[in-house]
C-alpha positions in Angstrom: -70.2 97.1 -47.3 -73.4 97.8 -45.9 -74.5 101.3 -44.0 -72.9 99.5 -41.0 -70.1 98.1 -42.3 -66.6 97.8 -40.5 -62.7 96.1 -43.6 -44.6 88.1 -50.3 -43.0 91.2 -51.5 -39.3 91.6 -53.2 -36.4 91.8 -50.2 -34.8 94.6 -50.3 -37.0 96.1 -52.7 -38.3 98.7 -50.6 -41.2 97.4 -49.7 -43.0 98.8 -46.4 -46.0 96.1 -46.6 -47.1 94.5 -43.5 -47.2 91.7 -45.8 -44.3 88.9 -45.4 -42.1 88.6 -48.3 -41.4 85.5 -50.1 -41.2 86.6 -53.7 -37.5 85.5 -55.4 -35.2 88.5 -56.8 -35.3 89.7 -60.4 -34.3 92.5 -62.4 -37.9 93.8 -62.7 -38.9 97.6 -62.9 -40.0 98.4 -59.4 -43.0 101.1 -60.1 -43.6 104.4 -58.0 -47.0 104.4 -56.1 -49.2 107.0 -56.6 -52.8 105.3 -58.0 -53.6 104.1 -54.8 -52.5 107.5 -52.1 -54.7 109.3 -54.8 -57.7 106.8 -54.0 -56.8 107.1 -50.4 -57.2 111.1 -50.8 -60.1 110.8 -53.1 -61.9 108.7 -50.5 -61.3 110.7 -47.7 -62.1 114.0 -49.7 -65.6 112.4 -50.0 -66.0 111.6 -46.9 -65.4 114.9 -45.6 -68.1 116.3 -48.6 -70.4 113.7 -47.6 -70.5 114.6 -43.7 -70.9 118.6 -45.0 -74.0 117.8 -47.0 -75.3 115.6 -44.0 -75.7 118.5 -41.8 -76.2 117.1 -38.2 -76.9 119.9 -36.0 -79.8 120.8 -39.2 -80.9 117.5 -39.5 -81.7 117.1 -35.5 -82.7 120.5 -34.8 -85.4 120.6 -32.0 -84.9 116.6 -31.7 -83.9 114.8 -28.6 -81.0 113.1 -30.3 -77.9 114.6 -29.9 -75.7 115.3 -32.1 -71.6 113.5 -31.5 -68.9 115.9 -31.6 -71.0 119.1 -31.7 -67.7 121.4 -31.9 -67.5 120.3 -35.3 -70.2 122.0 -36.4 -71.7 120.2 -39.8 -69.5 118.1 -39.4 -70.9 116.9 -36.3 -71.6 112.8 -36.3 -74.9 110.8 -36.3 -76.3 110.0 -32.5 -74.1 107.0 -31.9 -78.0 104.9 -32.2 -78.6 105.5 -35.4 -74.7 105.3 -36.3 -72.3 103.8 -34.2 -69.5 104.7 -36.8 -69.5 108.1 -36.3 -70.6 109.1 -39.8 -73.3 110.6 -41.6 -77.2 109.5 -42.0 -78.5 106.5 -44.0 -81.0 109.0 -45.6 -77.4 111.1 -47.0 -75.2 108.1 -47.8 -78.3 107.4 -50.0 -78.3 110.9 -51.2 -75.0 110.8 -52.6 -74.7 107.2 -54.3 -75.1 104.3 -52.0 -76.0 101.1 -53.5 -79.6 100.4 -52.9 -81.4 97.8 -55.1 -84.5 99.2 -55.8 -82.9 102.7 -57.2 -80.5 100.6 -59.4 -83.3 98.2 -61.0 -86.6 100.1 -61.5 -84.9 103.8 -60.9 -82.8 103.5 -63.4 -79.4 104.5 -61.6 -77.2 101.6 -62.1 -73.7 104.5 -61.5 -74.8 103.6 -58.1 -72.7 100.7 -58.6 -69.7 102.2 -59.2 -70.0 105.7 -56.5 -71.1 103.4 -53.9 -67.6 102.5 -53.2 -66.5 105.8 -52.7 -68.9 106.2 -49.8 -68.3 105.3 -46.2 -70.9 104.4 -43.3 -68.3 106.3 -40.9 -64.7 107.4 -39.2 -64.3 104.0 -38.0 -65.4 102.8 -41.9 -63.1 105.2 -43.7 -60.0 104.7 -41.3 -60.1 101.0 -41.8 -60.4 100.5 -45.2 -57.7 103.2 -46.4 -55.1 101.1 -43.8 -56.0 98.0 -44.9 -55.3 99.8 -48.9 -52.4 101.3 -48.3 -50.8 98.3 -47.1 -52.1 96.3 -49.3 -52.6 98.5 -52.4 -49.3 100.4 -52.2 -47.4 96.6 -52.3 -48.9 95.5 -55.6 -49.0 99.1 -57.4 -45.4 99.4 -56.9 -44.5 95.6 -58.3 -47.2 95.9 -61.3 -47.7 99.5 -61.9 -50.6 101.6 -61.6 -52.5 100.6 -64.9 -53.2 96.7 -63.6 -53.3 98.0 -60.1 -56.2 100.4 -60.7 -58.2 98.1 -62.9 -58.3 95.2 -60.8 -59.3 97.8 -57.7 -62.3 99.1 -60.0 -63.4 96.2 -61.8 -63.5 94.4 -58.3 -65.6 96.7 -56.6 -67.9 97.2 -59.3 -68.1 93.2 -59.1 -68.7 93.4 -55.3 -71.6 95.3 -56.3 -73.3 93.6 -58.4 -73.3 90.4 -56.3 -74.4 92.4 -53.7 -77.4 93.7 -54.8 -78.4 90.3 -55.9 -78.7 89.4 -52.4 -79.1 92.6 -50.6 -82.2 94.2 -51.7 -83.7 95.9 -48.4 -80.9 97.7 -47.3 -78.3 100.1 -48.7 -74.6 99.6 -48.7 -71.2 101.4 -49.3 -68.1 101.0 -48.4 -64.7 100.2 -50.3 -63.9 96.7 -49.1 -64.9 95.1 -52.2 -62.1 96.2 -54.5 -59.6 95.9 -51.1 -61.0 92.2 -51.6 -60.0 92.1 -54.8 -56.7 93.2 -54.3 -56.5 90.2 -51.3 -58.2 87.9 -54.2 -55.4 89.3 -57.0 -52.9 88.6 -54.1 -53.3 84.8 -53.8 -54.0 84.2 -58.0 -50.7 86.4 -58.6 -48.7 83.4 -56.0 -50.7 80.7 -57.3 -50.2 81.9 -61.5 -46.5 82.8 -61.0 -46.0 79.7 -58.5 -42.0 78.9 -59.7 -40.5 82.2 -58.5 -41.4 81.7 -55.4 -39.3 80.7 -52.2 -41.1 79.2 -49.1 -44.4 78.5 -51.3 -46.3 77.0 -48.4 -45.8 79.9 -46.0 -46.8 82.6 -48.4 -49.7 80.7 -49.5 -51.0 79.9 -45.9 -49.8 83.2 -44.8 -52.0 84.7 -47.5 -54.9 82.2 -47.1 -55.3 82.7 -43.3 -55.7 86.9 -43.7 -58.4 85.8 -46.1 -60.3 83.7 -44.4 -59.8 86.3 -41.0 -61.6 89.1 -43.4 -63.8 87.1 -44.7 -65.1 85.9 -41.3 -66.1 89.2 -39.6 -68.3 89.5 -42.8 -70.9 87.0 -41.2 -71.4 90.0 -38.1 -74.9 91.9 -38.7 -74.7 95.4 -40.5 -71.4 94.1 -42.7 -71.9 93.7 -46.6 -70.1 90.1 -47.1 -71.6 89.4 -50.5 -69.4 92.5 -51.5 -66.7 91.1 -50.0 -67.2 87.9 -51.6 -67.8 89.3 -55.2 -64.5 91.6 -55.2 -62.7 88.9 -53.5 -63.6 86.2 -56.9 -63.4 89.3 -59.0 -59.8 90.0 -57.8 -58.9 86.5 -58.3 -60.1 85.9 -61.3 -58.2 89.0 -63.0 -55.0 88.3 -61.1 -54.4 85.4 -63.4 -55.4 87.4 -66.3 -53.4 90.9 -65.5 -50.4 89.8 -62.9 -48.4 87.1 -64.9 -44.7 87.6 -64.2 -42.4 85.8 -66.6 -40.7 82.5 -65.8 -37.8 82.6 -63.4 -34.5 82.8 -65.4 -36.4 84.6 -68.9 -35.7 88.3 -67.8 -32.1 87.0 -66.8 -31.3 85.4 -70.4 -33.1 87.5 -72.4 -30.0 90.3 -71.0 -27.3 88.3 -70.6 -28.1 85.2 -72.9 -26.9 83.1 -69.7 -29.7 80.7 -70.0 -30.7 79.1 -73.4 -33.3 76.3 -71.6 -35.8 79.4 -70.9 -37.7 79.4 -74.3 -40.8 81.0 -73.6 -41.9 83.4 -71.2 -44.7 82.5 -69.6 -45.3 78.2 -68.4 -48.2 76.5 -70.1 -50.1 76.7 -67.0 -49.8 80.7 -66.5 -51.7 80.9 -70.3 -54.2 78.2 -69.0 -55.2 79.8 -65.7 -55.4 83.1 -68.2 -57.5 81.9 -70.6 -60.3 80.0 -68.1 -60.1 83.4 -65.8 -61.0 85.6 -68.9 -64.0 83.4 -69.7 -64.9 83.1 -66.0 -65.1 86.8 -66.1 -66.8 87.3 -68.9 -69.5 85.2 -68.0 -69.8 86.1 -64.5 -70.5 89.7 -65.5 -72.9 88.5 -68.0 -75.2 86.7 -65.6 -74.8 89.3 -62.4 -75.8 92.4 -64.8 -78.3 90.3 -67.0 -80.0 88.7 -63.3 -79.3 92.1 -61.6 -81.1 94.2 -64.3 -84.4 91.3 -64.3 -85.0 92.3 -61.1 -84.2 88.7 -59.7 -82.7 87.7 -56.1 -80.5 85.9 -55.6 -81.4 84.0 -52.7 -84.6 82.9 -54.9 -81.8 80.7 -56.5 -79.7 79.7 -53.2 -81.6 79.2 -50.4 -78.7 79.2 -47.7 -76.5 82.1 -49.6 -77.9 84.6 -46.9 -75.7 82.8 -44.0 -72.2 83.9 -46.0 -73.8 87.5 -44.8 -74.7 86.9 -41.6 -75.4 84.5 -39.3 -77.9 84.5 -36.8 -77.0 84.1 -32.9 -79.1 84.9 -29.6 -77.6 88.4 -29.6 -78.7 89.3 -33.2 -80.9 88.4 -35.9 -80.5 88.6 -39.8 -83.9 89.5 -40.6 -83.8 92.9 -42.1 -80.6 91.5 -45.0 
């Protein structure tokens, strides 16, 4: 996100999503969460280092700017102007790893990439992307274990990034909501590749679709980093078809009790289809954004109208300054 950014399960499987459940029993292991409350912790931990470097009540001494929330001490917000999220300066975000374009390409700090998506623009920031990961985050962890889990929340964001500083040069950006994208994104390819367990396909599919396009939509607002969102969101798709494959319905079943000798294989034709074009898509996709990104081209030199899936200019706001 950018400096001003805002971001089916098994019945009776314990599952405490907000998320409706559709998904048909099996005997599969059911995982214990813990990845994603560590990201959680790890992401407010910074956030708390972050506002102690930034120093309000030093940074605005003898200014007319007030500090918000003075008994806090250094931990005292950003005048409400220059940060309506109650958080930190854009000077310290940048300071401790934001993503800014110019830094990455001719600077020669391309980790900002990856620490930009521990960084958050505010309370307000912070607070809503570690809901929106522990109810969505928690879900998947606990059906696919932490190892898949993890990657595709890494890999995502680090994709978020890149896209966005093809497009984004001129301002900085943090934020998390490009790997909880991904996770959204890994969400709909797990229904779509594993199709045939489920009950009420429609509903979980529209269910899914319509939170998507919800999240997606706030991302044309000013100040909010929607090529991020966009970039995790087809990076978490793309590697949910790769890394969340559940076998066939019936194969766990006969390969314990031998009940079912139909089931042959595994996985459908289809699952190893929508594998193999994802892995390729990825593969290429990262070649091109790093190999682009590191040339020092933008991309809105190659798509004129890209800019309006970031924002969208209205009589109460202009898009000038993306």
């Amino acid at each position: 996100m950018a400096s001003g950014d805002l971001e089916r399960g098994a019945k009776n499987r314990g599952n405490n999503s907000n998320f409706p459940s559709f998904y048909v029993e099996t005997a599969e292991k059911q995982w214990t969460s813990w990845l994603i409350p560590m990201f959680v912790v790890a992401n407010i931990v910074v956030f708390i280092v972050v506002m102690y470097v930034n120093d309000c009540p030093k940074r605005n001494f003898g200014s007319e700017r007030s500090c918000v929330a003075k008994f806090l001490g250094r931990f005292s917000f950003q005048p409400l102007k220059e940060n309506p999220l109650f958080g930190p300066s854009s000077a310290t975000l940048e300071k401790m790893g934001a993503l800014e374009w110019n830094k990455v390409v001719h600077g020669d700090q391309g980790w900002r990439l990856v620490t930009c998506m521990w960084l958050h623009a505010g309370v307000i920031h912070v607070l809503a992307n570690m809901l929106s990961l522990v109810f969505i985050g928690i879900r998947l962890e606990q059906q696919f274990g932490f190892v898949r889990v993890g990657l595709i929340y890494l890999v995502s964001g680090f994709g978020g990034s890149i896209l966005s500083s093809l497009f984004i040069q001129r301002n900085i950006s943090v934020g998390a909501s490009g790997a909880l994208f991904g996770l959204l994104g890994a969400m709909l390819s797990e229904l779509l590749t594993n199709w045939t367990i489920y009950s009420n396909k429609i509903a979980a599919l529209l269910t899914l679709v319509v939170i998507i396009a919800i999240n997606l939509a706030v991302g044309i607002l000013p100040h909010v980093d929607n090529f991020a969102h966009i970039g995790g969101f087809f990076t978490g798709f793309l590697l949910g078809f790769v890394l969340l494959l559940r076998p066939q319905f019936g194969w766990v079943e006969s390969r314990q009790f031998l009940a079912d000798a139909r089931v042959k294989s595994k996985h459908k034709a289809y699952q190893y289809m929508f594998l193999m074009a994802a892995a390729v898509l990825i593969i290429a996709g990262f070649t091109l954004g790093l190999v682009m990104l590191f040339k020092g081209e933008n991309g809105n030199d190659h798509c004129s109208w890209c800019h309006y899936l970031s924002c969208v200019p209205t009589s109460k706001w202009n898009c000038e300054n993306r």
